[in-house]
N, C-alpha and C positions, 0 to 999 in steps of 0.2 A: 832720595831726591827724585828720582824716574816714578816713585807712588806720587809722589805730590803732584807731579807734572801732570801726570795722569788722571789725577783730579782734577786740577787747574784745566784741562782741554774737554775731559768731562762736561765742567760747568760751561765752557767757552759752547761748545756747542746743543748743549740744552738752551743757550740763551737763543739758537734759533730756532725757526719755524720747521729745521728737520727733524726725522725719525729717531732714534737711537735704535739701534738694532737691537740692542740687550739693555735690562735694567741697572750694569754696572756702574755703581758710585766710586770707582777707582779704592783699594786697598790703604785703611787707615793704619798709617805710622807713624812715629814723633819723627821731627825732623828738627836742629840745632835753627834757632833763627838765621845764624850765616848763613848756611847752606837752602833757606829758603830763599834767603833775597837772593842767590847766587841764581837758583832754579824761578823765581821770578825776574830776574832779569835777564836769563836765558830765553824765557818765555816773550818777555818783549823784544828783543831783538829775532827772534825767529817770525815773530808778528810785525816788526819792521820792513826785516828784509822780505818779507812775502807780497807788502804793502811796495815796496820800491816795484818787486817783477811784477807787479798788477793781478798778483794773484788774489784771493777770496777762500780762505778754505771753506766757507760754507757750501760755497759751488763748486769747488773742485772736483772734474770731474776724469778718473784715475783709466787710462786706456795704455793696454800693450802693442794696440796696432800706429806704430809709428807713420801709416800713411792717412789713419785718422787725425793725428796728434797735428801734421802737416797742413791736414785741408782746414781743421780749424785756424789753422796760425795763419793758411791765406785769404779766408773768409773775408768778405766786405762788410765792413765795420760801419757801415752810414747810414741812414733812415731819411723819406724825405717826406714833410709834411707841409701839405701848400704851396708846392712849389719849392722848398726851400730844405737843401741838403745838408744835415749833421752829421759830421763826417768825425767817430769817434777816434783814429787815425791821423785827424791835424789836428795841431795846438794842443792844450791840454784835455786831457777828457771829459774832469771833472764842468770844467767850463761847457762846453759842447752839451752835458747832461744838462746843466742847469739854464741853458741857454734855450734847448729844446722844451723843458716843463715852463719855463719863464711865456716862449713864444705860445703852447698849448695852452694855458692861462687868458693869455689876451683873445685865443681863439673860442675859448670854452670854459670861462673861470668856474662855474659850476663843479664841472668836472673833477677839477681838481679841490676846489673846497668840500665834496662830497669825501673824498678820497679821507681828508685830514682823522686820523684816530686818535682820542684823549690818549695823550703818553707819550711813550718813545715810538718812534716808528722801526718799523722790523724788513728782514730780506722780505716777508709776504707782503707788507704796503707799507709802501715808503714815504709815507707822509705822516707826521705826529706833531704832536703840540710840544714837545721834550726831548733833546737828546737822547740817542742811542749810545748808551757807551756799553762798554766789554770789563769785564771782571776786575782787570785791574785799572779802571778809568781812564784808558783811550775811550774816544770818541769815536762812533760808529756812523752820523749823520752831520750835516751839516746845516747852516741855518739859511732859508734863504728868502729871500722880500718878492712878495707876488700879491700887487696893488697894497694896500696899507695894513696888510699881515705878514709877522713873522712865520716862516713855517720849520719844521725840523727834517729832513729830507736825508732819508739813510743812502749812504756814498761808499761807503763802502763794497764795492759791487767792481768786478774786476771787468774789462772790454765786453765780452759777450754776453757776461748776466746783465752789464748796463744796455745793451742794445735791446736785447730782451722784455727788458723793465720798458723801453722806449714804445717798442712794437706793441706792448699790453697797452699803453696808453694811447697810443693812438688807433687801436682799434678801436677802443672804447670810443675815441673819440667819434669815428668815423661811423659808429655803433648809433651814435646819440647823433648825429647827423643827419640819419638815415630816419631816424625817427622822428624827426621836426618835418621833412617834409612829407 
């Protein structure tokens, strides 16, 4: 069961935009169907509950200095663009993220229509024409309406890689601003 898993998170993280440190394909063994759907649904519950604490294993990023681990947790979670504070600390997140590309839109639809890549969208650009889903078909993106197009917008991004993701956009914005006049 532990080879299988270890395939199964194998695959999970080839599906993103990071490195693999080594070319291992995880150690092939038979495994009893039982005991696969047991170690596949281990597997989603570990991806559940990581999804409740807001975490992202893609970005997780693994520190033994606990006064590191501290300053990120007090970090200020907000971005303001125009006047207008996104504050990923109220209300729900996901709302806040979408509420910020939705307003950058009305500011700069270009921008974001440039962004859009035929497919799924991935951790590196988060805008696609197709859902992002994860090996066992959880959904990795979500869908969201900006002027009379649907778009696929990867959500899965824990507080600071979404603020992250925020700050790339509106540089760019601020980027292309700068260039008009």
């Amino acid at each position: 069961m532990l080879n299988y898993m270890e395939r199964k998170l194998i695959e999970y993280f080839k599906l993103s935009d990071r490195e693999l440190k080594n070319n291992n394909l995880g150690q092939e063994s038979s495994i009893f169907l039982q005991n696969q759907i047991k170690s596949d649904n281990l597997l989603n519950h570990f991806y559940d509950i990581l999804s409740l604490l807001n975490i992202d294993l893609m970005t997780l990023e693994l520190s033994d200095d606990a006064v590191e681990q501290e300053l990120l947790l007090s970090q200020d979670l907000s971005i303001e663009l125009n006047g207008k504070i996104y504050d990923l600390m109220q209300g729900k997140q996901i709302d806040t993220y979408f509420n910020f590309i939705r307003d950058l839109y009305e500011l700069q639809p270009e921008l974001i229509l440039n962004s859009i890549q035929h497919g799924s969208p991935t951790f590196g650009n988060i805008f696609g024409t197709e859902h992002s889903v994860y090996a066992d078909g959880t959904r990795r993106s979500k869908w969201i309406t900006l002027g009379d197009k649907e778009i696929a917008v990867y959500s899965n991004l824990n507080a600071g890689t979404k603020l992250k993701k925020m700050q790339q956009l509106k540089d760019q914005y601020l980027a292309y601003e700068q260039e008009e006049m």
